[in-house]
FIDREN-586033 format. One line per 8 residues: number of its first residue (from 1); for each residue x, y negated, z negated of N, C-alpha, C. Coordinates in Angstrom, 1 decimal, decimal comma. Each point is the difference from the previous one (the first is absolute). Last residue first. Layout:
BEGIN
NUM) X Y Z X Y Z X Y Z ~ ... .
This chain:
BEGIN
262) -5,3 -15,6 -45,1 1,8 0,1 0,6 -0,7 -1,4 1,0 ~ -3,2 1,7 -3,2 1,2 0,0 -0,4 1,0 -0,8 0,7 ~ -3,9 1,1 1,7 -0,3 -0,9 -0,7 1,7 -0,5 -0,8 ~ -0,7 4,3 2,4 -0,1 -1,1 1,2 0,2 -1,4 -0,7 ~ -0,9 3,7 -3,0 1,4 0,2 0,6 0,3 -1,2 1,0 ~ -4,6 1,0 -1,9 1,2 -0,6 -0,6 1,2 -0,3 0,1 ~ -2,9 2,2 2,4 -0,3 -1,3 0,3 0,9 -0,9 -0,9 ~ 0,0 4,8 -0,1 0,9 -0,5 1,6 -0,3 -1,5 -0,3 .
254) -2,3 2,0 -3,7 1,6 0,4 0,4 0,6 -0,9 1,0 ~ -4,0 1,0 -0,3 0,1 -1,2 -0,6 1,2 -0,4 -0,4 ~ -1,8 3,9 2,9 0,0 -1,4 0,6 0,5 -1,2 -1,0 ~ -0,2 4,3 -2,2 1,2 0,0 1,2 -0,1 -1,5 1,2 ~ -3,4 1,3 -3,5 0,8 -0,4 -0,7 1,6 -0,2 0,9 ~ -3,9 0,9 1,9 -0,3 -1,0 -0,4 1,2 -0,5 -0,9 ~ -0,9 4,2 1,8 0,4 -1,0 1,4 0,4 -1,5 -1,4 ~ -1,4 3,8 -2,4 1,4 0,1 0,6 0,5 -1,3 1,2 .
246) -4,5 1,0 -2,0 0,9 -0,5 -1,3 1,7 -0,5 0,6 ~ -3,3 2,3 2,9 -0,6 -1,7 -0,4 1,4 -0,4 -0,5 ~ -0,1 4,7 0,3 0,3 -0,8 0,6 0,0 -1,3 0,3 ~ -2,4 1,9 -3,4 1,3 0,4 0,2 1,4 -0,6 1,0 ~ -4,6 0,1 -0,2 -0,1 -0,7 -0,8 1,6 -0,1 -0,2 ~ -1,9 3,3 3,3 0,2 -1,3 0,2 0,0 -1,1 -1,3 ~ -0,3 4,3 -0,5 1,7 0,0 0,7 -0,2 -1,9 0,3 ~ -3,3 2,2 -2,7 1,0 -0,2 -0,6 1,4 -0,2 0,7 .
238) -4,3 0,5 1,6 0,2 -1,2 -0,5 1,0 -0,4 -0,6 ~ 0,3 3,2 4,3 -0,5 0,0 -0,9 0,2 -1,3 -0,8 ~ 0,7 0,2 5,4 0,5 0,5 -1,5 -1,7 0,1 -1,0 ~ -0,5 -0,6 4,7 0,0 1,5 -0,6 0,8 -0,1 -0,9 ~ -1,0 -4,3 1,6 -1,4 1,2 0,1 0,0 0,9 -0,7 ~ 3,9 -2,3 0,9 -0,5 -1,3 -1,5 -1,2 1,3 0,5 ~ 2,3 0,7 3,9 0,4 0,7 -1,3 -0,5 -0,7 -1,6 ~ -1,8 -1,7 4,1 0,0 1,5 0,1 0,4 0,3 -1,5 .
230) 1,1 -4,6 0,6 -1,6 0,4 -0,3 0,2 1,6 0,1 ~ 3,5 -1,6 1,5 -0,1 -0,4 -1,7 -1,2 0,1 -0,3 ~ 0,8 0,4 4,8 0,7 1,3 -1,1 -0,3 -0,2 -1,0 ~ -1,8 -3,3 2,7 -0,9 1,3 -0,4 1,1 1,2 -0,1 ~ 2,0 -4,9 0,2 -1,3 0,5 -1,4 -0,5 1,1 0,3 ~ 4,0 -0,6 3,0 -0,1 0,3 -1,5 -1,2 0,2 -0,5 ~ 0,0 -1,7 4,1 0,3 0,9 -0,3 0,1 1,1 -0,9 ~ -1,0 -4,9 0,3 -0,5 1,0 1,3 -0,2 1,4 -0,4 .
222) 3,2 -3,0 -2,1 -1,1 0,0 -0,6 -1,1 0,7 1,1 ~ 3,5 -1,7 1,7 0,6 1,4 -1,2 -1,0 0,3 -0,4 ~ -0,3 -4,1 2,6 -0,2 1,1 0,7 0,6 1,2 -0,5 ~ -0,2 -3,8 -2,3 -1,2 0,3 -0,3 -0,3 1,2 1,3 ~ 3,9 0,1 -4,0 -0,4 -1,0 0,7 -1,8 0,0 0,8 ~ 2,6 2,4 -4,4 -0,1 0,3 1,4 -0,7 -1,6 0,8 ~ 0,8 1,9 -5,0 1,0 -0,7 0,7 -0,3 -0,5 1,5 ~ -3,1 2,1 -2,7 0,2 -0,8 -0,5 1,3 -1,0 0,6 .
214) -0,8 4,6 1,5 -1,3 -0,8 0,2 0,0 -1,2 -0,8 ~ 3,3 2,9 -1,4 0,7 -0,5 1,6 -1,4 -0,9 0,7 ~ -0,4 1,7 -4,4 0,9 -0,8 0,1 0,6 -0,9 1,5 ~ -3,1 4,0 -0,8 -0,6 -1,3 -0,9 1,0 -1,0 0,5 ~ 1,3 4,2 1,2 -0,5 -0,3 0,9 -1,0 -1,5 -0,5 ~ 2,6 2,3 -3,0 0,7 -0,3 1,6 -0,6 -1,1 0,9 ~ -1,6 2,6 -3,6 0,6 -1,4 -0,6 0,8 -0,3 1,1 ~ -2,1 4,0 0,7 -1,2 -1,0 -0,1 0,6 -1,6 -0,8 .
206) 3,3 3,8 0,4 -1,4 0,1 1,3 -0,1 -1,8 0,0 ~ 1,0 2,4 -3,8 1,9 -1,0 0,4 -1,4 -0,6 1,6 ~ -2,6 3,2 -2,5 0,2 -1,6 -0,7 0,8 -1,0 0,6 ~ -0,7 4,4 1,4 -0,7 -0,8 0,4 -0,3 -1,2 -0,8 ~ 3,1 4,0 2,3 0,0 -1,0 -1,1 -0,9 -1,0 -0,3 ~ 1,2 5,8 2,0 -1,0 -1,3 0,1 0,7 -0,8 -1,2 ~ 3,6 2,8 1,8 -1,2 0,3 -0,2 -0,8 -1,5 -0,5 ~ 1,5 1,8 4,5 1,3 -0,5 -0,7 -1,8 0,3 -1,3 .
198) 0,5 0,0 5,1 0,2 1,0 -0,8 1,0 0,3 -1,4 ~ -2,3 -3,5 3,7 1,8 0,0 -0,2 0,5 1,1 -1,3 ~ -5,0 -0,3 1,3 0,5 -0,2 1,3 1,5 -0,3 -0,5 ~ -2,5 0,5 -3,3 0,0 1,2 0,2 0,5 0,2 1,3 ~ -0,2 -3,7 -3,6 1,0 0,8 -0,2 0,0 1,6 1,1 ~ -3,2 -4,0 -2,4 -0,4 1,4 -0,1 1,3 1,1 0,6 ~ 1,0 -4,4 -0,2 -1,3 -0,1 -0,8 0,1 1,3 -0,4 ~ 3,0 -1,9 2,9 0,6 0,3 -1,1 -1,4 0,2 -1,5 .
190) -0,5 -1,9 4,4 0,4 1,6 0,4 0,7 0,6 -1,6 ~ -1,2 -4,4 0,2 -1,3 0,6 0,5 0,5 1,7 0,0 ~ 3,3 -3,7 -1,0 -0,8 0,0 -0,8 -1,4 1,7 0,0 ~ 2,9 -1,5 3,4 0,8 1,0 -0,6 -1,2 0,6 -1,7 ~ -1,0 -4,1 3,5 -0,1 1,9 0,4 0,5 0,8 -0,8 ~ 0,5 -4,4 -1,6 -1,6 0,4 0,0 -0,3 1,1 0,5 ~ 4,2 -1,8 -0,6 0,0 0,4 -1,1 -1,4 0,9 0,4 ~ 1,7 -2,3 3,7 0,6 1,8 0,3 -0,4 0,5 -2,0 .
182) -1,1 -4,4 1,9 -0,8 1,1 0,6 0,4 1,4 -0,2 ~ 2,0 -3,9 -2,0 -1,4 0,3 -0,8 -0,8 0,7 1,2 ~ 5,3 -0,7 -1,9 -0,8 0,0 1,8 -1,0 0,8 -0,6 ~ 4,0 -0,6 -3,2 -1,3 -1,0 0,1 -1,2 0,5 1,4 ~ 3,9 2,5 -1,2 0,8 -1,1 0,4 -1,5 -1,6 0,2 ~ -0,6 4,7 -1,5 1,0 -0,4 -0,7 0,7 -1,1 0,7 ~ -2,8 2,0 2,9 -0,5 -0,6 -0,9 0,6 -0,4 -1,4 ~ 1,9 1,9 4,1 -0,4 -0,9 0,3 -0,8 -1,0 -1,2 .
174) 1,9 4,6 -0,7 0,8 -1,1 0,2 -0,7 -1,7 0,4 ~ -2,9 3,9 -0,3 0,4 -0,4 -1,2 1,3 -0,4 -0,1 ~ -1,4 1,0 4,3 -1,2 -0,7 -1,0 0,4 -0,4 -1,8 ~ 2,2 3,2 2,9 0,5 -1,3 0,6 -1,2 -1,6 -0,8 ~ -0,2 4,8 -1,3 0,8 -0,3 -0,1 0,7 -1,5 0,2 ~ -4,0 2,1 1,1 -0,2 -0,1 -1,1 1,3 -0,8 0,0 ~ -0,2 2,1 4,1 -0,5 -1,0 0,0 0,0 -0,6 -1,3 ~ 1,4 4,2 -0,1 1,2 -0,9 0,4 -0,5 -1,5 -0,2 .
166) -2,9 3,3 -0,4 0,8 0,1 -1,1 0,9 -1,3 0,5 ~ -3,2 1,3 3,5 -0,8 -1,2 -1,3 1,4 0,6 -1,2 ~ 0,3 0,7 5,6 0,8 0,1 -1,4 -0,7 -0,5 -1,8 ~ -0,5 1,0 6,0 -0,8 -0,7 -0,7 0,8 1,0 -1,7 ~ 2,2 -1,1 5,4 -0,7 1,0 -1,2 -0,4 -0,8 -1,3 ~ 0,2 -3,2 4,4 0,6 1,0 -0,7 -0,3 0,9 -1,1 ~ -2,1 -4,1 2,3 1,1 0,2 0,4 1,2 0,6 -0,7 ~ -3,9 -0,5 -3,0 0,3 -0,5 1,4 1,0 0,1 0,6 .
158) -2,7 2,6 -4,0 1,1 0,6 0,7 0,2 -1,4 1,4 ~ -1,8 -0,6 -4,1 -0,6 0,2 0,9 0,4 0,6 0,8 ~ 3,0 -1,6 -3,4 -1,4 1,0 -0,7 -1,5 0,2 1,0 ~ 4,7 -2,1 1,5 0,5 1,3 -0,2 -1,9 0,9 -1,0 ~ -0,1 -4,7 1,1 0,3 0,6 1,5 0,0 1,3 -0,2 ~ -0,1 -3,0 -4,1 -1,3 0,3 0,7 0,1 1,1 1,6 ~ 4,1 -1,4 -2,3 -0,7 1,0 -0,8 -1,5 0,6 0,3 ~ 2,7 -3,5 2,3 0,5 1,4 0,5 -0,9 1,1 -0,9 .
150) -0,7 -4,4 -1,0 -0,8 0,0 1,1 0,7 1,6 0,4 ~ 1,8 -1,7 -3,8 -1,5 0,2 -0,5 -0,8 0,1 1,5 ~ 4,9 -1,1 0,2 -0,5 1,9 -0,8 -1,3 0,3 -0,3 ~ 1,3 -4,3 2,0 0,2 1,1 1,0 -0,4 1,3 -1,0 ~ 0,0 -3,9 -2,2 -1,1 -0,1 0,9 0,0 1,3 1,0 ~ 3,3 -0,8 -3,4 -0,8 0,6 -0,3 -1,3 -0,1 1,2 ~ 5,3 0,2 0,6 -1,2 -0,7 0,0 -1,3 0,4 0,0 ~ 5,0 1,5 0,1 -1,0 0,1 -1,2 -1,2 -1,0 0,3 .
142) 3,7 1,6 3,4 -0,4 -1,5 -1,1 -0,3 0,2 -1,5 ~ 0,6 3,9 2,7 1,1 -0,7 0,1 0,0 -1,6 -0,5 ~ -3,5 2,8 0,1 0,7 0,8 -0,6 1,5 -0,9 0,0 ~ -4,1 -1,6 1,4 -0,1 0,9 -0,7 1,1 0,4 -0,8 ~ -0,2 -1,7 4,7 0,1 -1,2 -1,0 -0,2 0,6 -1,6 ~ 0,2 3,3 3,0 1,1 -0,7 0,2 0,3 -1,7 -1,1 ~ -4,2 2,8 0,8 0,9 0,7 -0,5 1,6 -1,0 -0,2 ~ -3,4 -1,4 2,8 -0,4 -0,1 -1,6 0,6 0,4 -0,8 .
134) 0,6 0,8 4,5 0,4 -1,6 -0,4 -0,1 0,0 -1,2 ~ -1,5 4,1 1,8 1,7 0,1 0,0 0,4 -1,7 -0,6 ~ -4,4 0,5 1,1 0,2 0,6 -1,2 1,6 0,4 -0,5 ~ -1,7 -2,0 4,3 -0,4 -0,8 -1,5 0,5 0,5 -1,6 ~ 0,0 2,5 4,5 1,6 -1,1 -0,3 -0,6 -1,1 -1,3 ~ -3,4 3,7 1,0 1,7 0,5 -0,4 0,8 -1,0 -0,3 ~ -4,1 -1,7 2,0 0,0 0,5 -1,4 1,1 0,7 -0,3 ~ -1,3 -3,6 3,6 0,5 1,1 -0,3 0,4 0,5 -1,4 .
126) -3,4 -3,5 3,9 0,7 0,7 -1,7 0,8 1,0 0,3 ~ 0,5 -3,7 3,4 -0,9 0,9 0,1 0,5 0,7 -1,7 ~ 1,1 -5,0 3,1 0,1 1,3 -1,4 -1,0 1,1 -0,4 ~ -0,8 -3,6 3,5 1,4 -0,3 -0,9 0,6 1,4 0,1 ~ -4,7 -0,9 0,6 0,3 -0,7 1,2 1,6 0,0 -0,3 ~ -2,4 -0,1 -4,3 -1,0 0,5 1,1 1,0 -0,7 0,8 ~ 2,3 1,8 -4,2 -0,3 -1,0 0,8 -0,5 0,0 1,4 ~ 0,5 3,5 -5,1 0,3 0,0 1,9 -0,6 -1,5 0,2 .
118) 0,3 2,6 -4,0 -1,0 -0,7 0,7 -0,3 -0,2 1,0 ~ 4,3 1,8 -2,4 -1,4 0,7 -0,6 -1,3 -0,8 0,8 ~ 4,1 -1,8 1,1 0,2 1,5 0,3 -1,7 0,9 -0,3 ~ 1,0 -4,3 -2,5 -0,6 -0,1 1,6 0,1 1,5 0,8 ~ 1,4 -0,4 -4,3 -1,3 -0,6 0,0 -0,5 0,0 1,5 ~ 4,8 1,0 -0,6 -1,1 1,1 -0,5 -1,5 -0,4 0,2 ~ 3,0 -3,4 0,9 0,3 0,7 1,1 -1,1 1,3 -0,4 ~ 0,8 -3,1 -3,5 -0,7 -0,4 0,7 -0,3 0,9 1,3 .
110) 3,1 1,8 -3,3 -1,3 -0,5 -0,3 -1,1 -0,1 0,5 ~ 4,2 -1,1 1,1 0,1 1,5 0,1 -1,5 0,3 -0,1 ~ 1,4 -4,0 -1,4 0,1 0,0 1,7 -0,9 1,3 0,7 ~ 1,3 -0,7 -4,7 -1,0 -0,4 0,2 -0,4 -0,5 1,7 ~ 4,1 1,3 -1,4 -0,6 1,3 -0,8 -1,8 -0,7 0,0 ~ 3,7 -2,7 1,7 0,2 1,5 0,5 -1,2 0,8 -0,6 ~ 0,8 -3,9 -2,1 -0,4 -0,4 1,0 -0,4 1,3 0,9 ~ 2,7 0,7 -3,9 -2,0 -0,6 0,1 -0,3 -0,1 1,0 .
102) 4,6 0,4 0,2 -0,9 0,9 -0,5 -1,2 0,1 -0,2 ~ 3,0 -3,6 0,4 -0,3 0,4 1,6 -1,5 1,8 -0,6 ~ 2,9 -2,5 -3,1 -1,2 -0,8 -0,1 -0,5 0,5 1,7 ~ 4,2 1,1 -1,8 -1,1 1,1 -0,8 -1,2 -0,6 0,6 ~ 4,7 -0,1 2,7 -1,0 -1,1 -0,5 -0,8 1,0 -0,9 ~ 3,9 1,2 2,8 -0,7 0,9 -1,0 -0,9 -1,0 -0,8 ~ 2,9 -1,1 3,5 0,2 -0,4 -1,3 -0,5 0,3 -0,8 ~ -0,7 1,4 4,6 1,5 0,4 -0,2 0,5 0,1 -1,8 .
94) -5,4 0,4 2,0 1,5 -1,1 -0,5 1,1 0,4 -0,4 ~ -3,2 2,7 3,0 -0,1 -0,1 -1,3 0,8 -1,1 -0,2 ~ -2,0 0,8 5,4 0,7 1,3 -1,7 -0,1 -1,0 -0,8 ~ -4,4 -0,3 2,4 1,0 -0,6 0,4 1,6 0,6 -1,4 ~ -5,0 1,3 1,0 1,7 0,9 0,9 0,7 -1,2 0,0 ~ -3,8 -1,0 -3,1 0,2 1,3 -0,3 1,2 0,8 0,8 ~ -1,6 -4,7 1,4 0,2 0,2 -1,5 0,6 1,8 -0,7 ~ -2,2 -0,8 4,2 1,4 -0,7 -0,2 0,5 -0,3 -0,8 .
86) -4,5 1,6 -0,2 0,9 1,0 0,7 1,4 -0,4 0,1 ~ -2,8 -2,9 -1,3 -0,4 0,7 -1,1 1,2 1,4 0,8 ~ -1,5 -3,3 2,9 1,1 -0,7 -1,3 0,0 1,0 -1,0 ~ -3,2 1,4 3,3 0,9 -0,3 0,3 0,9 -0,8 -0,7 ~ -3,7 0,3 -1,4 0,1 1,3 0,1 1,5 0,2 0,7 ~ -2,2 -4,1 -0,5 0,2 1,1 -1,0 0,9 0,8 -0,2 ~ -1,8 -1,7 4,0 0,9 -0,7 -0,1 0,6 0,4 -1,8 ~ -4,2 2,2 1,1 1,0 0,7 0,7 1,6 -1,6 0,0 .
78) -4,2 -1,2 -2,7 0,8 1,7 -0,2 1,1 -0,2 0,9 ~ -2,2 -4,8 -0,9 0,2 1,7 1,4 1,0 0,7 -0,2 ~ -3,3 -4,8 -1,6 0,6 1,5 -0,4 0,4 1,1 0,8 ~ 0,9 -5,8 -0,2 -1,1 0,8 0,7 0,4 1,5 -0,4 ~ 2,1 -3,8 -3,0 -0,3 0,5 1,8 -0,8 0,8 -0,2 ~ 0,5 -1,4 -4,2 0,9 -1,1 0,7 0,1 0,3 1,3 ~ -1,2 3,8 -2,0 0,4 -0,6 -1,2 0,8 -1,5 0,4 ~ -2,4 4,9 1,8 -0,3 -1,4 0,2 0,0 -1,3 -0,9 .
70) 1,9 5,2 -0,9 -1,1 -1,4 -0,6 -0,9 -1,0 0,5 ~ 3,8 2,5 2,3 -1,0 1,1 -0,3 -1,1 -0,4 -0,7 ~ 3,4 -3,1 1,5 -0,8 0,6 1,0 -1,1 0,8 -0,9 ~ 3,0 -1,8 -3,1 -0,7 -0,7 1,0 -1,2 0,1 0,9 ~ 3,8 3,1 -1,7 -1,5 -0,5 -0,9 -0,7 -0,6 0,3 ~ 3,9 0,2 2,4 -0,5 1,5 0,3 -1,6 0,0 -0,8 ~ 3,2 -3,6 -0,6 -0,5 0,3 1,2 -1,0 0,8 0,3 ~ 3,1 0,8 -3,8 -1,3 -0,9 0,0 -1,3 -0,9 1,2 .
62) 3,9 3,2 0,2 -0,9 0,4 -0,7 -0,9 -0,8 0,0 ~ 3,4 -1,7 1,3 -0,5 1,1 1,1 -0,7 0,3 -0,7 ~ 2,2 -2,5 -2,5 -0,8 -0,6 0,8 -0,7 0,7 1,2 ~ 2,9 1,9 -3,0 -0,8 -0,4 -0,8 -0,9 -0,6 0,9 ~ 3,5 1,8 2,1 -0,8 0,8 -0,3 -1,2 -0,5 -0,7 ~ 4,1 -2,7 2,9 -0,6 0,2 -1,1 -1,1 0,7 -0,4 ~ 2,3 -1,3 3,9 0,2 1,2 -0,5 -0,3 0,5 -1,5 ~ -0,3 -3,7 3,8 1,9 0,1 -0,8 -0,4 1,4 -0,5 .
54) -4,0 -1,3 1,8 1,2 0,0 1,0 1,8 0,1 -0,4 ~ -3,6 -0,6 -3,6 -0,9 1,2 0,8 1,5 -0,1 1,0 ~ -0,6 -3,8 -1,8 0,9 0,5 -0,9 -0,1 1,9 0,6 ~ -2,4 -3,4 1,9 1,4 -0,2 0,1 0,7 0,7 -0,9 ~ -4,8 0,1 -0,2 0,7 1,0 1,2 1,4 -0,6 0,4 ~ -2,0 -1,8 -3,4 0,4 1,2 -0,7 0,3 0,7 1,8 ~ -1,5 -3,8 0,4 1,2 -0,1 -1,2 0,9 0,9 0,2 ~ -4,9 -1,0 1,3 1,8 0,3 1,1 1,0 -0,3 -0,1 .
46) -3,8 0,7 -3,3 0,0 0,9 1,2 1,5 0,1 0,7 ~ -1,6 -3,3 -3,0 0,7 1,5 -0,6 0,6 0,5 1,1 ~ -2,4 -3,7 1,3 1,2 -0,4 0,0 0,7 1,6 -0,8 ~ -4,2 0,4 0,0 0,2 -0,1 1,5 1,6 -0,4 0,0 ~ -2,5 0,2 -3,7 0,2 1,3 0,3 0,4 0,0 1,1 ~ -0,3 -3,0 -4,0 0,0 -0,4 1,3 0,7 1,5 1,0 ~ -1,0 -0,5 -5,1 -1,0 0,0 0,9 -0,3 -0,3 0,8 ~ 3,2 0,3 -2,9 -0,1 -1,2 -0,2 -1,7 0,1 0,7 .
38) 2,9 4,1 0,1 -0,6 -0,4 -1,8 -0,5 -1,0 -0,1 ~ 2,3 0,9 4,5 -1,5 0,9 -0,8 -0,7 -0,3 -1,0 ~ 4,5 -2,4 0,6 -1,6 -0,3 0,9 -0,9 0,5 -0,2 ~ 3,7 1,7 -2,0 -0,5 -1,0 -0,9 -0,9 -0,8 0,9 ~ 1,8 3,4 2,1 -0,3 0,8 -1,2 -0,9 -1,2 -0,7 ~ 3,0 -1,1 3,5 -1,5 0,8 0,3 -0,6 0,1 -0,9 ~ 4,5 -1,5 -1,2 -1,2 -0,8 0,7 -1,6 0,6 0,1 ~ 3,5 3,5 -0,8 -0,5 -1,5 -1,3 -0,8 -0,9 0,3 .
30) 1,9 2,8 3,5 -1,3 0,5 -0,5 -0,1 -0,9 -1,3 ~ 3,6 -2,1 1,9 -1,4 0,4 1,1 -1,4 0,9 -0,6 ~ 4,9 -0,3 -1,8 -0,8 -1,2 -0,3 -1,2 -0,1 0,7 ~ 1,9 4,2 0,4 0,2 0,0 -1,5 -0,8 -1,3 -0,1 ~ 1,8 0,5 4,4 -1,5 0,7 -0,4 -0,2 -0,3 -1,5 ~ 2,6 -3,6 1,9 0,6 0,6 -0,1 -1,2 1,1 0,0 ~ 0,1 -3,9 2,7 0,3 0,1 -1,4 0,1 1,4 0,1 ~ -0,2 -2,3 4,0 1,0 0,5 -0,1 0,2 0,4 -1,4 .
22) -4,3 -2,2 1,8 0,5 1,1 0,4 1,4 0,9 0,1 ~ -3,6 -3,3 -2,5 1,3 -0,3 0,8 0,6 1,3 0,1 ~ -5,5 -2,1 -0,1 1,4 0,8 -0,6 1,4 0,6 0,4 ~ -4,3 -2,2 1,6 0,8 -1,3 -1,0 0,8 1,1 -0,3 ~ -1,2 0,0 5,2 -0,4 1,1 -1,5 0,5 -1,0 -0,8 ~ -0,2 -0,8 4,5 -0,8 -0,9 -0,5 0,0 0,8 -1,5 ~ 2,8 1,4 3,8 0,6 -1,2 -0,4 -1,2 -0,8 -1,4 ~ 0,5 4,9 1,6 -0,9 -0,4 -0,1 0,9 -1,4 -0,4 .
14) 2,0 4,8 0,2 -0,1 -1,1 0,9 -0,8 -1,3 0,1 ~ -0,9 3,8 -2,7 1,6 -0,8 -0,3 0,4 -0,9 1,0 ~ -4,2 2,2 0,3 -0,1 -1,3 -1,0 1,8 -0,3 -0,3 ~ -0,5 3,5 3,2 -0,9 -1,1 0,1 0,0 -1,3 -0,9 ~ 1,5 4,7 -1,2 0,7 -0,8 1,1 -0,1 -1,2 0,5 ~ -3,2 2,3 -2,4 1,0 -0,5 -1,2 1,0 -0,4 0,8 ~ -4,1 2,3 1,5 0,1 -1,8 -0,1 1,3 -0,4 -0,8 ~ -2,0 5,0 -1,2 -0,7 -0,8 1,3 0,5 -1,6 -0,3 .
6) 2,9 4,3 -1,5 -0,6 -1,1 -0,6 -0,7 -0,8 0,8 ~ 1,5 4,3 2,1 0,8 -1,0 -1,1 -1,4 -1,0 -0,8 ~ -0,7 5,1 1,9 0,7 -0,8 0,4 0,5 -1,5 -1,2 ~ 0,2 5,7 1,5 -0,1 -1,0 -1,1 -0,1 -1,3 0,7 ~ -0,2 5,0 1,8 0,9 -1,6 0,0 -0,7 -0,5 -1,0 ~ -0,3 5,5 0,6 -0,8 -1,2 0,0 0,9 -1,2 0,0 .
């Protein structure tokens, strides 16, 4: 597949009318950008950061890459996405061993999965294997929890590949030790009755899972989540759910204190 470059970024360097001075440095270019964004001039960000994008700066390729996929200050188009998101991922590694390139990489990776898994009408056709080889990769080699809690869902359906609910559990309860309130809420659920990841039933740890993560959850989590946390809130018992109550509540007050703290 070619990759291509950064739509326009050759262009604007040539551009006698750009305010930004095109021989700075990337490091001072995505700063700039960075602090346009944040100023809420998303347009001047824009073709900032695509100077900093043409020297080679990853951060700003990324964030390009956000952009598009957001419709975040331009017009939204996956596949230009989709494309920075790829270039990001073959381009080799920093000589300088940058750490801060790694994120970037690992949420590229990410993005490429997302889409793999959906396919882009007229682009990108789904592919469920290489999605799941992406997931993996960001998974295992990042640690990124977004990847382990979407691989976990992939591997407990069997998509794009043998269908594993033990292993899936597994990557689930990495993802969720790392906070990620979709992978607490599935793990939560299957960790109820314990009989799809053949493990034995828990239905207190269960149902305080799955409380917690419906409390945390945003409002397209929330979709989802509440008719697990209803289901299983159905078939505990009063004593599991009073129980559980006890548990979310004292564990949310926890976390909130901790946030308050620091």
């Amino acid at each position: 597949m070619i990759f291509a470059a950064v739509p326009g970024a050759n262009a604007l360097a040539l551009d006698p009318a750009a305010k930004t001075d095109p021989n700075a440095s990337p490091i001072e270019l995505f700063a700039e950008g960075f602090k346009a964004y944040k100023r809420g001039e998303k347009s001047q960000a824009f073709e900032t950061l695509r100077y900093a994008a043409d020297k080679g700066h990853r951060g700003a390729l990324w964030k390009l890459g956000r952009m598009y996929a957001d419709g975040d200050g331009v017009p939204e188009n996956d596949f230009e996405a989709f494309k920075i998101f790829e270039q990001i991922v073959r381009e080799p590694d920093d000589p300088s061993g940058a750490s801060a390139n790694a994120a970037y990489v690992a949420s590229a990776v990410v993005a490429l999965a997302d889409y793999l898994r959906r396919g882009i009408p007229g682009h990108v056709d789904p592919n469920l294997p290489r999605s799941r080889q992406f997931y993996f990769h960001a998974a295992s080699f990042f640690g990124d929890p977004k990847a382990q809690f979407e691989l976990g869902r992939m591997m407990l359906h069997g998509e794009g590949g043998r269908e594993n609910p033990r292993q899936a559990a597994r990557w689930l309860k990495l993802a969720a030790a790392k906070g990620h309130v979709g992978a607490q809420a599935l793990l939560g659920y299957l960790l109820f009755d314990g009989r799809t990841i053949a493990l034995e039933p828990e239905p207190v740890r269960g149902l305080a899972m799955l409380t917690m993560a419906l409390r945390r959850s945003d409002e397209s989590e929330r979709e989802w989540i509440r008719p697990l946390q209803e289901e299983v809130f159905g078939l505990a018992s009063e004593a599991e759910r009073r129980t559980a109550q006890s548990y979310a509540d004292q564990q949310l007050a926890s976390a909130s204190g901790v946030r308050l703290s620091n």
